[in-house]
TIFI-832489 format. One line per field, with one value per residue: residue number from 0; x, y, z of N, C-alpha, C in turn. Coordinates in steps of 0.001 Angstrom, whole numbers, plus 500000, padded with zeros to 6 digits. Atoms other than C-alpha are relative to their C-alpha. Example, Ala and Ser with C-alpha at 12.3 -4.5 7.8 and 13.67 -1.06 7.14 Angstrom:
BEGIN
seq <- (0;1)
n.X <- (500890;499180)
n.Y <- (498810;498810)
n.Z <- (500000;499940)
ca.X <- (512300;513670)
ca.Y <- (495500;498940)
ca.Z <- (507800;507140)
c.X <- (500900;499230)
c.Y <- (501200;501090)
c.Z <- (500000;500730)
***
This chain:
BEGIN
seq <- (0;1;2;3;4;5;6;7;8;9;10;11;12;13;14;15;16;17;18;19;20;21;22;23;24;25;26;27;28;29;30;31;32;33;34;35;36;37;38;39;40;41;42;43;44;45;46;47;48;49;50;51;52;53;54;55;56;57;58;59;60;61;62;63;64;65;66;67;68;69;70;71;72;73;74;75;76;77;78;79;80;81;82;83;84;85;86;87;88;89;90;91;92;93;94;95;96;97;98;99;100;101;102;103;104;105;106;107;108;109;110;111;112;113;114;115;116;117;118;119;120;121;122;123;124;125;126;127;128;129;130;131;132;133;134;135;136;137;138;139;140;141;142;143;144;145;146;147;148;149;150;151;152;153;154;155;156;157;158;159;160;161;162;163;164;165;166;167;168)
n.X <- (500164;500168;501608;500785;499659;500324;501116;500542;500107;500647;501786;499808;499370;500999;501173;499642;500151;501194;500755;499911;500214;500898;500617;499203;500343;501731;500111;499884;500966;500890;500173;500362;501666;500366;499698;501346;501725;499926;501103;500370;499640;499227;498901;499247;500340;498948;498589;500050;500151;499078;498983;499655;499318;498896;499479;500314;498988;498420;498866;500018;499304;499025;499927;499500;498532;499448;499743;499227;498239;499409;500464;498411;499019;499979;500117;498659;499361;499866;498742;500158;500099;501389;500611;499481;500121;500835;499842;499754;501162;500690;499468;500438;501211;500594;500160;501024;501181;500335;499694;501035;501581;500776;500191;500584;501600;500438;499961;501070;501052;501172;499710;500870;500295;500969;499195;499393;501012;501073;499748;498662;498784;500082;500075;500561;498744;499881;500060;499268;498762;500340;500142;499518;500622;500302;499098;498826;499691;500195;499381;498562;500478;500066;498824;499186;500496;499092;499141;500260;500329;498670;498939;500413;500105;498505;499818;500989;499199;498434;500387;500487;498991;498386;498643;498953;500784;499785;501189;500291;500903)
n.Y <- (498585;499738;499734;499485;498336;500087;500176;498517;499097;499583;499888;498273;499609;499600;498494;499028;499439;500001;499552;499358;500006;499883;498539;498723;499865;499791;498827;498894;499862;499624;498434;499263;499970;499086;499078;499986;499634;499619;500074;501524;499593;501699;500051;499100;500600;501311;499594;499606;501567;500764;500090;501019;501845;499981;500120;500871;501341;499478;499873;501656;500797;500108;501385;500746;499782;500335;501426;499792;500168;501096;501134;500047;500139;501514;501255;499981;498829;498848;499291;500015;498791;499660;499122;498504;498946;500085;498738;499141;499784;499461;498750;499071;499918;499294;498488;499981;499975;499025;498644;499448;499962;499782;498898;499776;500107;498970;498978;500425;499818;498371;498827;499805;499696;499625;498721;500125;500730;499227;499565;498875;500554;500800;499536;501895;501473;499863;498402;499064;500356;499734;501159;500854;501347;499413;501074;500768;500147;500808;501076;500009;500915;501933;500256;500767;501037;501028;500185;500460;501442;501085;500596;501226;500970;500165;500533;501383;500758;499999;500408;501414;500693;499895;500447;500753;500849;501292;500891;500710;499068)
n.Z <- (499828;500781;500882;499129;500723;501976;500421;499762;500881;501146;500447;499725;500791;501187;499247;500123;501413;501155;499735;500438;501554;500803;499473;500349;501272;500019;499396;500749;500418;499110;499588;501244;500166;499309;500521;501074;499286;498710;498737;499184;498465;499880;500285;499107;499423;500516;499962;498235;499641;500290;498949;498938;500171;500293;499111;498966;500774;500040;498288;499393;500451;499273;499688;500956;500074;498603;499987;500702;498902;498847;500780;500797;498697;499931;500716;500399;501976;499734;501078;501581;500889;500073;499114;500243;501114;499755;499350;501028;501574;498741;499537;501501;499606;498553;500192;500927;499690;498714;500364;501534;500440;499024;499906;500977;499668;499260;500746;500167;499235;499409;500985;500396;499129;500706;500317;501179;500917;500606;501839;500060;500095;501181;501338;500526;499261;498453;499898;500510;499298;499053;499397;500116;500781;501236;500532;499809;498092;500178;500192;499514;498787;500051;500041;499357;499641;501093;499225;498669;500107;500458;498912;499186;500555;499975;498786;499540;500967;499338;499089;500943;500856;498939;500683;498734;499354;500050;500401;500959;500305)
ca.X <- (510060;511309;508210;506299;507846;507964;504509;503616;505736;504017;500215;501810;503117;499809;497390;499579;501022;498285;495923;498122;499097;495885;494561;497395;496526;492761;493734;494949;491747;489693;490586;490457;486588;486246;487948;485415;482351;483205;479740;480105;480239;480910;483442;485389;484412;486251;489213;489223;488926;491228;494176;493311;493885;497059;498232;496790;498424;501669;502118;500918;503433;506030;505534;506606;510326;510462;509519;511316;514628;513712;512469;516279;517970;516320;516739;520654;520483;520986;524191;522776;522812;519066;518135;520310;519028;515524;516047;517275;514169;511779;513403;513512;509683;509073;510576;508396;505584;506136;507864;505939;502760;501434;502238;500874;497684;497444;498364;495766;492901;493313;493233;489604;488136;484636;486153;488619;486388;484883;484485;487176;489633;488782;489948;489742;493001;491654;492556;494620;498168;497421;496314;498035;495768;494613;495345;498514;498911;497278;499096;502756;501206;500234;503336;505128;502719;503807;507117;506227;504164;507078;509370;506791;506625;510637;510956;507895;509864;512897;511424;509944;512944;515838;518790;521433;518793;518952;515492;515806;513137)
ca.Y <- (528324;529095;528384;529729;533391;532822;532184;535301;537412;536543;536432;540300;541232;540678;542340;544800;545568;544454;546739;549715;548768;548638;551987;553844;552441;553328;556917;559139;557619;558717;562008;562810;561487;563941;566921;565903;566084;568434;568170;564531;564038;559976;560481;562891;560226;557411;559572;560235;556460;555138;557384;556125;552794;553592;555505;553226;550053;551918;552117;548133;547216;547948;543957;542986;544149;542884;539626;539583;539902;537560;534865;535938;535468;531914;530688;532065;534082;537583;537916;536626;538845;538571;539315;542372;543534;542615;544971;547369;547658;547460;550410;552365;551536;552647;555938;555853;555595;557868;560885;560740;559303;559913;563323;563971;562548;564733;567327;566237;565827;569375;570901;569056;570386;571855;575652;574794;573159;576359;577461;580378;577536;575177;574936;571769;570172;570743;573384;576274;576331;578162;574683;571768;569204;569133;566444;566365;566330;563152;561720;562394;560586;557128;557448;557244;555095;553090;552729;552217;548910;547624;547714;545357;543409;543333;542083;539504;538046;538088;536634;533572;532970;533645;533271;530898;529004;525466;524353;523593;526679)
ca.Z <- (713456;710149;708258;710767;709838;706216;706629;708638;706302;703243;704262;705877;702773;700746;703314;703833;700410;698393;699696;699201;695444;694441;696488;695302;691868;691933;693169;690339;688335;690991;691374;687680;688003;690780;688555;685665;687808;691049;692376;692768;696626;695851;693708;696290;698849;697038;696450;700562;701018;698765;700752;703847;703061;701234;704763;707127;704830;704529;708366;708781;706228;708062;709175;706464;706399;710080;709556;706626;708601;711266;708144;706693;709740;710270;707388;707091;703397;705519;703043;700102;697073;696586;699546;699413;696413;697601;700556;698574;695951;699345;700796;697538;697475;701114;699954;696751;698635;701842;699700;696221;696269;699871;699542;696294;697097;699945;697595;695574;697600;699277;695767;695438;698261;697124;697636;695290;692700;691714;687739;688443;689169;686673;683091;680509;682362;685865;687957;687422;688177;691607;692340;693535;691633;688118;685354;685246;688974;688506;686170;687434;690551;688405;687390;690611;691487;688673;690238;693672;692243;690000;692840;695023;691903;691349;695053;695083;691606;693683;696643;694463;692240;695003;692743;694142;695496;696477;696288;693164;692104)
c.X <- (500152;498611;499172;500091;499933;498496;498946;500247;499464;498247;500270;499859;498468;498805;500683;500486;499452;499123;500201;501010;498532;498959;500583;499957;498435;500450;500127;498598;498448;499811;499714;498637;499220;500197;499152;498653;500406;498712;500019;500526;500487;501173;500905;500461;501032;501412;500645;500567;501351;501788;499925;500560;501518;501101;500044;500933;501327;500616;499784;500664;501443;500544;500734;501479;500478;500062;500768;501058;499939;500072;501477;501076;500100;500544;502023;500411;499709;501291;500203;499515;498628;499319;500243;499077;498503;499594;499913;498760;498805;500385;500014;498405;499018;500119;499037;498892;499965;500716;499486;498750;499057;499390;499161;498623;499895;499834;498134;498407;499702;499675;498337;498871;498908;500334;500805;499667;499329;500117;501373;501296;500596;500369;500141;500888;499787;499966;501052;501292;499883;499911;500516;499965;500009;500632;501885;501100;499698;500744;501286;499939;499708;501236;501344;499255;500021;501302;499821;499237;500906;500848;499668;500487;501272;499803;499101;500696;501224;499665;499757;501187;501415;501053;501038;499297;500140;498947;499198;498557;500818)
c.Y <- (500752;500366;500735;501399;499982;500029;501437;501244;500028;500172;502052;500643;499935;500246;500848;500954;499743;501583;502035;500257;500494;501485;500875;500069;500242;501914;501152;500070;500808;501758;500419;499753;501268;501594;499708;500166;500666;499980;498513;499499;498382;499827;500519;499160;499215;500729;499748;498373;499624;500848;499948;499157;500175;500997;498986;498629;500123;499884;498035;499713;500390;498429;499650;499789;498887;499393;499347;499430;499068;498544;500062;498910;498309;499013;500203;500542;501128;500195;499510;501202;500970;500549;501293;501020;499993;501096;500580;500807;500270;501042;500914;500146;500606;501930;500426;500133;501395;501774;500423;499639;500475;501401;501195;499406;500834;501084;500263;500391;501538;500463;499483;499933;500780;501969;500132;499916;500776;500428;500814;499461;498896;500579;498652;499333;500612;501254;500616;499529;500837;498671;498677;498332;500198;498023;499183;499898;498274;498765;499677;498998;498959;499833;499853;498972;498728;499600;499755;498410;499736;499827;498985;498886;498951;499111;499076;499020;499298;499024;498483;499735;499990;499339;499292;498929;498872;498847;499593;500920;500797)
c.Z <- (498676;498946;500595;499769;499068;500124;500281;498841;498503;500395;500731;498730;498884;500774;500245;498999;498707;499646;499239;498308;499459;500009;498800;498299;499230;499983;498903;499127;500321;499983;498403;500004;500997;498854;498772;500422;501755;500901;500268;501586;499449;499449;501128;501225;500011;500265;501854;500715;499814;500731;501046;499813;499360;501663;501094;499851;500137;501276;500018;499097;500382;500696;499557;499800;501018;499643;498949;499943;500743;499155;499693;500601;499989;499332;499338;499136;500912;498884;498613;498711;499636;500670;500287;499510;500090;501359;500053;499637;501802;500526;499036;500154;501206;499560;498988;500769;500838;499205;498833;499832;500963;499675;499100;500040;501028;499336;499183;500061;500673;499383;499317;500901;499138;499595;499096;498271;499299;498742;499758;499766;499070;498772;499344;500461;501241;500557;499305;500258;501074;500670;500167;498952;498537;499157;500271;501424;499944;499053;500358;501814;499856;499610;501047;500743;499782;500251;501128;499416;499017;500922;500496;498689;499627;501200;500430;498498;501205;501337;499747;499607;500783;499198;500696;500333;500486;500335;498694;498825;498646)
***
C-alpha cells in the first residue's frame, strides 16, 4: 500500500504542481506582451489561459498534501524533521500562491481589459497608477512567483534527499 501512495502522490504532485509552476511562470511575461501591444486579442487570450490553469491546478493540488500524509503515515516519518519542514515550505507555498500570485493576476488581468487599455491610461511603464496592472505590477508578481516555485523546488529537494534517511540516498 505504501508504494502504491507514494506513487499516487508523486505522479499528483507533477500534474498538479507542474502545471501551475510553469503557468504562473509564463504569466507576468504574458501580460507585459499584452501591455506592449493592447490590440493583441491572442496575447490577452494567453494571459486568460495561463490563470486558469494556475486556478484550476491550484484547487487539484490539493492531492498532493493529502496523499502526502497518508504516504507519511504509511511509511511512519509523520515526526520526522524533514517532513516537518517539508510541510512547512508546502504550506508557505499554498499561501504564496492563493494570497500573492492568484490575486495579482486577477489584479492584473482586470487592469487589461480592452476599456482599460486605452492611450489615456497608458504610459511607457504600462498603465497609470489608477490602474492595477502595468510593468511593475508584473514584475512584483514574477517575483512572488519566484518564491512560490523555489518553495516547490525546496520541498521536491527535500522529498528526494529526506535527511535521516535510511535508504541509503
Amino acid at each position: 500500500m505504501t508504494k502504491f501512495l507514494l506513487a499516487v502522490h508523486v505522479i499528483a504532485a507533477i500534474i498538479a504542481v507542474g502545471p501551475v509552476t510553469v503557468a504562473a511562470s509564463m504569466f507576468p511575461p504574458a501580460a507585459r506582451k499584452v501591455l506592449d501591444a493592447p490590440d493583441g486579442a491572442d496575447a490577452l487570450a494567453t494571459t486568460r489561459l495561463l490563470h486558469r490553469i494556475c486556478q484550476v491546478y491550484a484547487v487539484v493540488g490539493v492531492v498532493v498534501p493529502v496523499f502526502g500524509f497518508a504516504t507519511a503515515n504509511s511509511m511512519g516519518v509523520l515526526g520526522d524533521t524533514w517532513l516537518i519542514v517539508s510541510i512547512a515550505l508546502t504550506a508557505l507555498a499554498a499561501v504564496v500562491l492563493g494570497a500573492l500570485v492568484l490575486p495579482r493576476q486577477s489584479a492584473i488581468l482586470q487592469s487589461l481589459t480592452p476599456e482599460n487599455l486605452t492611450s489615456e491610461n497608458l504610459t511607457s511603464e504600462g498603465l497609470t497608477p489608477q490602474g492595477t496592472g502595468g510593468r511593475a505590477a508584473t514584475v512584483r508578481l514574477a517575483m512572488f512567483t519566484g518564491i512560490f516555485n523555489l518553495l516547490w523546488a525546496t520541498v521536491t529537494v527535500l522529498m528526494i534527499i529526506r535527511p535521516g534517511s535510511t535508504t541509503g540516498a
